[in-house]
C-alpha positions in Angstrom: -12.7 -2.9 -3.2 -15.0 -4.6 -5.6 -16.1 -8.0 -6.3 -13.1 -9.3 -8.4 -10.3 -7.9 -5.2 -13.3 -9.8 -2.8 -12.5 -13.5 -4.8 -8.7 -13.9 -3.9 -7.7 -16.4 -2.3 -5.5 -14.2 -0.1 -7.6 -13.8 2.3 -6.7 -13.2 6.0 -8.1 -15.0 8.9 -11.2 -12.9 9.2 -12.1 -12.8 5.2 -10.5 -9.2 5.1 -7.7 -8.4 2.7 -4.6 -6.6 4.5 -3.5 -3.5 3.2 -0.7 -5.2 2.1 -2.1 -8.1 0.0 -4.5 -6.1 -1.6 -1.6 -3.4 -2.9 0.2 -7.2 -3.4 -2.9 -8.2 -5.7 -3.2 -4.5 -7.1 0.3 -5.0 -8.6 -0.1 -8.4 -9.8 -3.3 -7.0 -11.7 -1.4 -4.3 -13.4 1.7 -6.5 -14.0 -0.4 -8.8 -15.8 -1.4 -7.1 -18.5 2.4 -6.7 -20.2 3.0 -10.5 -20.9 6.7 -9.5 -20.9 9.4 -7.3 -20.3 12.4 -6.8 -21.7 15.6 -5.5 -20.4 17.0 -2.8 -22.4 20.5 -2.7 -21.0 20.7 -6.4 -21.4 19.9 -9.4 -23.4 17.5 -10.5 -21.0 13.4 -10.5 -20.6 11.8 -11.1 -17.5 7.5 -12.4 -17.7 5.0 -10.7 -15.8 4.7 -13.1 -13.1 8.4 -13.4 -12.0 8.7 -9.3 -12.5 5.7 -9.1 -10.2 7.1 -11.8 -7.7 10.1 -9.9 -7.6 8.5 -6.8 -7.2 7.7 -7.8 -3.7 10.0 -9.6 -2.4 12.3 -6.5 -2.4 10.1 -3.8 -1.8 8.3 -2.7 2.0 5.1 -2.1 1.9 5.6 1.1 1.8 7.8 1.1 -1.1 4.9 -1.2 -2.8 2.3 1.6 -1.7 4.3 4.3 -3.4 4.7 1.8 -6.7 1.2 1.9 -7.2 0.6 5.3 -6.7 3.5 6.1 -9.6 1.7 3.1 -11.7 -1.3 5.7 -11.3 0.2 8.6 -12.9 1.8 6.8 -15.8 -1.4 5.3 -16.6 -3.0 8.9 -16.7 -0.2 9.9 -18.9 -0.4 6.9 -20.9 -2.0 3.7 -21.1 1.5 1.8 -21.6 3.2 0.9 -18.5 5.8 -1.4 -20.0 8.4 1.3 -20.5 8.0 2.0 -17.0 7.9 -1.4 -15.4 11.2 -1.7 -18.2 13.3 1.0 -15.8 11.9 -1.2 -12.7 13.1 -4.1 -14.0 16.3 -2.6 -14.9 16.5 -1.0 -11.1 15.6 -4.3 -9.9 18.6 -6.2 -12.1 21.4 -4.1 -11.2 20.6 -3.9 -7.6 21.0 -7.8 -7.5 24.7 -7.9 -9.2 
C-alpha cells in the first residue's frame, strides 16, 4: 500500500484499510481514469463514478477480488480498459431488467 491508498478517508477504526475497502478504492482508482462508458447494446452511457458504485453494490468481495485481478491482465495486454469495463457494464444492465 503506498502513501496515496494511506490518505482515504475510508479508514477503519484502527487507521487500517480492510481488505475490502482497499480492493473498493483499487477499483474506484482504475474506474476513474475512463470518464465514461458507453453501452454498446443500448443507447445508454453510464460515468465512471455510478459504474464504479454499481460495481460494488452487486458484487462480494470476492467477486470484487477476482475484478481486479482480471483488470490486471487487460491492463498487461492493453492499457485500455474501457472495452472491458463496456462488457461489465453491459453484464451489469441486463442483470437488472
Amino acid at each position: 500500500m503506498n502513501a496515496a491508498d494511506m490518505n482515504c478517508n475510508c479508514k477503519g477504526e484502527n487507521g487500517v484499510l480492510t481488505k475490502y475497502d482497499y480492493h473498493k478504492n483499487c477499483l474506484k482508482r482504475e474506474i476513474n481514469a475512463v470518464k465514461s462508458i458507453k453501452i454498446p447494446t443500448q443507447n445508454y452511457s453510464i460515468n465512471h463514478k455510478d459504474l464504479a458504485d454499481w460495481i460494488i453494490d452487486v458484487s462480494t468481495p470476492k467477486e470484487l477480488e477476482m475484478l481486479l485481478s482480471e483488470i490486471r491482465i487487460v491492463k498487461k495486454r492493453t492499457n485500455n480498459i474501457k472495452p472491458f469495463l463496456a462488457i461489465i457494464a453491459v453484464g451489469l444492465v441486463n442483470k437488472a431488467q
